[in-house]
C-alpha positions, 0 to 999 in steps of 0.5 A, a space after each residue: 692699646 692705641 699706639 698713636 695717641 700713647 705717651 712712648 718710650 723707646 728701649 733699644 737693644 744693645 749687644 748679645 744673642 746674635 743669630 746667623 740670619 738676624 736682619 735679613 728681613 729688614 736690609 732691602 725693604 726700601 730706599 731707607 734701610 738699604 741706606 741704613 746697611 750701606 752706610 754700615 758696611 761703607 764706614 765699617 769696611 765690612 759687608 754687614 749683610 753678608 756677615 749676618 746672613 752667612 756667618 760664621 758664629 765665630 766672625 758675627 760674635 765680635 765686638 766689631 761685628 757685632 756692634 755694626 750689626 745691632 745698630 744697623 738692626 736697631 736704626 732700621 726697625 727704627 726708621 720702619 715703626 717710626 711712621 706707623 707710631 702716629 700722633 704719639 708722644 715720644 717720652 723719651 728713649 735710652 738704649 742698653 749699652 751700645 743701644 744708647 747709640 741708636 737712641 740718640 740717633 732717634 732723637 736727632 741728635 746725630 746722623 746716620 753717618 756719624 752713628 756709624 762712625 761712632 760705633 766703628 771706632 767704640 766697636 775696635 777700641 774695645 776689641 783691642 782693651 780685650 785683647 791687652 787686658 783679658 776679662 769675661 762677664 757673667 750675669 747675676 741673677 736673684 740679686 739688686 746693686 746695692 747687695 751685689 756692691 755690698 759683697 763685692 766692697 766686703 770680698 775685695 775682690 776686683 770685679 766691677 758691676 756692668 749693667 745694673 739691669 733690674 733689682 733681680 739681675 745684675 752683670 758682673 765683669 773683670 778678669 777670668 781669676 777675678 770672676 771664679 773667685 766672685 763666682 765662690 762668693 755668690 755660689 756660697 750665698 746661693 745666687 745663681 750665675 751665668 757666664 755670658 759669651 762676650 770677648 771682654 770685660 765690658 763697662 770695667 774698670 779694665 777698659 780704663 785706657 779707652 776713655 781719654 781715647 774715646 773723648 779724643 774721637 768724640 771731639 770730631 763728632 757734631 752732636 745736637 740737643 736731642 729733640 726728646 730725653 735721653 736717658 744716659 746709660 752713666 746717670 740714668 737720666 736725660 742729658 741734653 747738653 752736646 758736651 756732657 753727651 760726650 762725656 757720658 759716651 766716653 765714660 760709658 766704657 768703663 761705668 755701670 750701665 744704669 738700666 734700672 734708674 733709667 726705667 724707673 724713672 719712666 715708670 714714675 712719670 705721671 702720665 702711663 708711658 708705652 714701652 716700644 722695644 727696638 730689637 732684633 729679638 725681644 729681651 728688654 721688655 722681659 726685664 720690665 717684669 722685674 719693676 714695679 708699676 709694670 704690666 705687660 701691657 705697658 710694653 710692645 716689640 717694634 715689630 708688633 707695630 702694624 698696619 695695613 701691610 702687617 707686622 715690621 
């Protein structure tokens, strides 16, 4: 594969895994990523490298930790592939839930600053909703949307589908009553769950509070038309008017992530695209095995992206 000659698609990682140490090899390899980390710790108030290198788990795993911490990841290893990715075409990029954030910063449509800022006020908006309206989250595995909003419209139970990530998983949240009742449903129709290890109900209908307050902030920000797509994670395709940016960003909180419309329309582009994953560890390109018209080929971690001076 010649990366720079490719048609490339750029997937950033959103929340989940956090390891003690993540980014430690990426804050002070030059004049750039050292800006990258100040300004995530300057506008956050909080010392990111520090928190990600010594921990504890318990203080790296919340929400306003850990938002910082993957966008500072994901700027960076954006910031190092970007030269070595030559003459190739940037398709597109979307990012998975917070990723979407480090994805319009890719496509020039903010600022470093204010992508800080922004993940800073989402960051502690959705910190404080899981604290007045308590939820959880589990991954389904072996199920499409269209079956698991079948089962969830015929129980009527109260939980909603967060993140449509491929036709064989899906994530579920909503009240901890709520999901071990989902739980009964999905275990009698022999599907698999797995509870995830978030503070709150994600991208529900129990964030509902955050949206106007969302909208609120966002009026401040400057966005600019994105010098290429970006697929939105509300609608699964480019949106490039400022306004309407702003409005997915806002009703991001409380819709289903669209990962699976998102990749299928880079797969149905007429030209093969690359998918370039921007994370600390790679997990997006795993779900790509879901899709059809997807090899493993298709795909690279950022950190694969070499040169004279070896691997990111």
């Amino acid at each position: 594969m010649d990366i720079k000659t490719a048609s490339v698609a750029l997937i950033f990682a959103g929340q989940g895994n956090p390891t003690i140490g993540m980014g430690a090899d990426l804050w002070d390899i030059n004049n750039t990523t050292k800006a990258i980390w100040d300004c995530a710790s300057d506008i956050s108030g909080t010392d990111i490298r520090r928190v990600c290198l010594k921990g504890p788990m318990n203080k790296l795993v919340q929400t306003t930790n850990q938002q910082v911490a993957v966008t500072a990841i994901n700027a960076t290893l954006y910031a190092l592939c970007r030269d070595r990715l030559g003459e190739a075409r940037i398709t597109g990029s979307c990012g998975h839930s917070v990723g979407e954030y480090a994805a319009l910063y890719a496509a020039g449509a903010v600022t470093l600053d204010d992508l800080f800022r922004m993940i800073h006020f989402r960051s502690r908006l959705m910190d404080e909703l899981s604290k007045v309206n308590k939820g959880a989250m589990q991954a389904v595995k072996g199920i499409d949307y269209s079956s698991m909003a079948a089962l969830i419209a015929d129980s009527g139970i109260g939980v909603d589908i967060s993140c449509d990530n491929s036709r064989r998983q899906q994530v579920i949240g909503g009240t901890v009553a709520a999901l071990r009742e989902m739980t009964e449903v999905l275990m009698a129709q022999g599907v698999e769950t797995t509870k995830l290890g978030v503070s709150g109900a994600w991208h529900t209908r129990l964030m509902d509070d955050g949206v106007q307050q969302m909208r609120d902030f966002l009026a401040n920000i400057a966005i600019q038309t994105p010098q290429h797509e970006v697929l939105m994670n509300v609608t699964g395709e480019p949106v490039t008017d400022p306004a309407e940016i702003k409005e997915n960003l806002a009703l991001h909180l409380t819709h289903t992530v669209k990962w699976t419309a998102s990749m299928m329309r880079f797969l149905s582009q007429p030209s093969p695209v690359t998918f370039v994953e921007v994370s600390n560890k790679a997990y997006l390109g795993h779900m790509l095995n879901d899709f059809d018209g997807f090899s493993p080929t298709m795909a690279l971690h950022c950190r694969k992206l070499s040169d004279t001076h070896g691997d990111l």
